[in-house]
C-alpha positions as CSV (number, residue, x, y, z in Angstrom):
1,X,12.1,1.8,-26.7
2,X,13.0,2.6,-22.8
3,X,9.9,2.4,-21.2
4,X,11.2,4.0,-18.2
5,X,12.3,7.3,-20.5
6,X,9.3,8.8,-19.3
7,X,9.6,8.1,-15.5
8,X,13.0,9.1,-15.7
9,X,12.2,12.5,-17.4
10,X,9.5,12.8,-15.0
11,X,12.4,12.5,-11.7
12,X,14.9,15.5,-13.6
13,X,12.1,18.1,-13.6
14,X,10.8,17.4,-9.9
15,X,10.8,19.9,-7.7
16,X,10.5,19.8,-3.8
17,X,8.9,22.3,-2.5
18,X,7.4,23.5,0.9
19,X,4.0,23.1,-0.7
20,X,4.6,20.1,-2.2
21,X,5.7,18.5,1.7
22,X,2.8,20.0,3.0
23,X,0.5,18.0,0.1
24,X,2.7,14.8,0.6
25,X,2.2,15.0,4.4
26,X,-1.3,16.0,4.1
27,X,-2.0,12.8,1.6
28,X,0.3,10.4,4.3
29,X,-2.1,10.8,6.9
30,X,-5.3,10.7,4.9
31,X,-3.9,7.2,4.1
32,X,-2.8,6.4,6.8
33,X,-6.4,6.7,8.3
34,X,-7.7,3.7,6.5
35,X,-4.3,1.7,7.8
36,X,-5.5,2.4,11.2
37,X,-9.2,1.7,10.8
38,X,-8.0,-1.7,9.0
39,X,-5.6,-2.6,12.4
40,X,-8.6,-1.5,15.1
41,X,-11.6,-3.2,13.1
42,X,-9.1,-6.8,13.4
43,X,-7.6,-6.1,16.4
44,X,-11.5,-5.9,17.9
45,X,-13.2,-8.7,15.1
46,X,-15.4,-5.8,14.2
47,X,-15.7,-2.5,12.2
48,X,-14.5,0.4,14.3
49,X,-13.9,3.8,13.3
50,X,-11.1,5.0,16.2
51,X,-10.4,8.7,17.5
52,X,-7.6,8.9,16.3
53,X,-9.5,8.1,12.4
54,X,-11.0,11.0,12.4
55,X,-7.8,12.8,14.1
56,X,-6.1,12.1,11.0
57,X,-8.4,12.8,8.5
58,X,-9.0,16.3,9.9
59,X,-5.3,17.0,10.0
60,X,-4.4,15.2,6.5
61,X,-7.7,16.6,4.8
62,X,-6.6,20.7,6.3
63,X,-3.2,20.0,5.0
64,X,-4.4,18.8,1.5
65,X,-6.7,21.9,1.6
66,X,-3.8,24.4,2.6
67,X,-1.5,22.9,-0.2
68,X,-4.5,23.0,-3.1
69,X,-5.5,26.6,-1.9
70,X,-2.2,28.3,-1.7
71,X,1.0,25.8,-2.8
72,X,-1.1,25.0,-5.9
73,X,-4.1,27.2,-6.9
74,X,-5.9,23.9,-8.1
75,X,-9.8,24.2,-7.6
76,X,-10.7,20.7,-8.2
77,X,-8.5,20.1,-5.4
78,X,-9.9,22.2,-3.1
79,X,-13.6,21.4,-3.9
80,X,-12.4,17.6,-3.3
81,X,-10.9,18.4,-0.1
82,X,-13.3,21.3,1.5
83,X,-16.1,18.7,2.4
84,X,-14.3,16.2,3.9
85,X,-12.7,18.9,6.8
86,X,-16.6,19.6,7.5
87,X,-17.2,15.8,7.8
88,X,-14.3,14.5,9.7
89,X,-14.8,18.2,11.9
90,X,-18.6,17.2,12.4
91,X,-17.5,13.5,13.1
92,X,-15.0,14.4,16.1
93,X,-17.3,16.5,17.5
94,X,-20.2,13.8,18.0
95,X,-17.5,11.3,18.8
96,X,-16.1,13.4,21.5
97,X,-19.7,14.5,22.8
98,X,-20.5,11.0,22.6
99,X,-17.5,9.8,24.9
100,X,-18.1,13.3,27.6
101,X,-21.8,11.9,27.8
102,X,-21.2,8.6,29.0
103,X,-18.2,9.6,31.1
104,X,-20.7,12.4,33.2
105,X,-23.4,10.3,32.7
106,X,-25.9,12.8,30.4
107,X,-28.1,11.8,28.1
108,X,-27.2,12.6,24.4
């Protein structure tokens, strides 16, 4: 019994697509997020959640959207991917207003 049969079955009837980049890109930088997190949180011998965090998770989490909702159709994938955009968006935003406010000097 070939236990890789399966695997190798799997590899013949693979398919790249232009959806299925778009998913694989999409699910590379929502990784890649936690890579970064990981190198600034040692790097400063503390947890911190950097721009560029939430930068990636916004453009992975939109990408994962755009491939569920039209490359694949899959609603389980959407509903997993829909509230994280709104997050990560919402995030940014009070991370950027956060930054403009202690550059001019305004309270928050």
């Amino acid at each position: 019994m070939d236990i890789f049969a399966p695997i190798l079955h799997a590899l013949q009837h693979f398919h790249l697509t232009a959806w299925k980049l778009v998913g694989f890109a999409g699910t590379f930088m929502f990784t890649s997020r936690w890579f970064v997190q990981l190198y600034y949180t040692r790097k400063h011998k503390r947890v911190v959640m950097p721009l560029s965090f939430w930068w990636l998770s916004v453009g992975g989490s939109a990408l994962l959207l755009a491939y569920f909702t039209v490359g694949k159709n899959d609603s389980v994938g959407i509903l997993s991917n829909f509230f994280p955009v709104f997050v990560s968006v919402y995030n940014l935003v009070v991370h950027l207003r956060h930054r403009r406010n202690s550059v001019t000097g305004d309270e928050v």
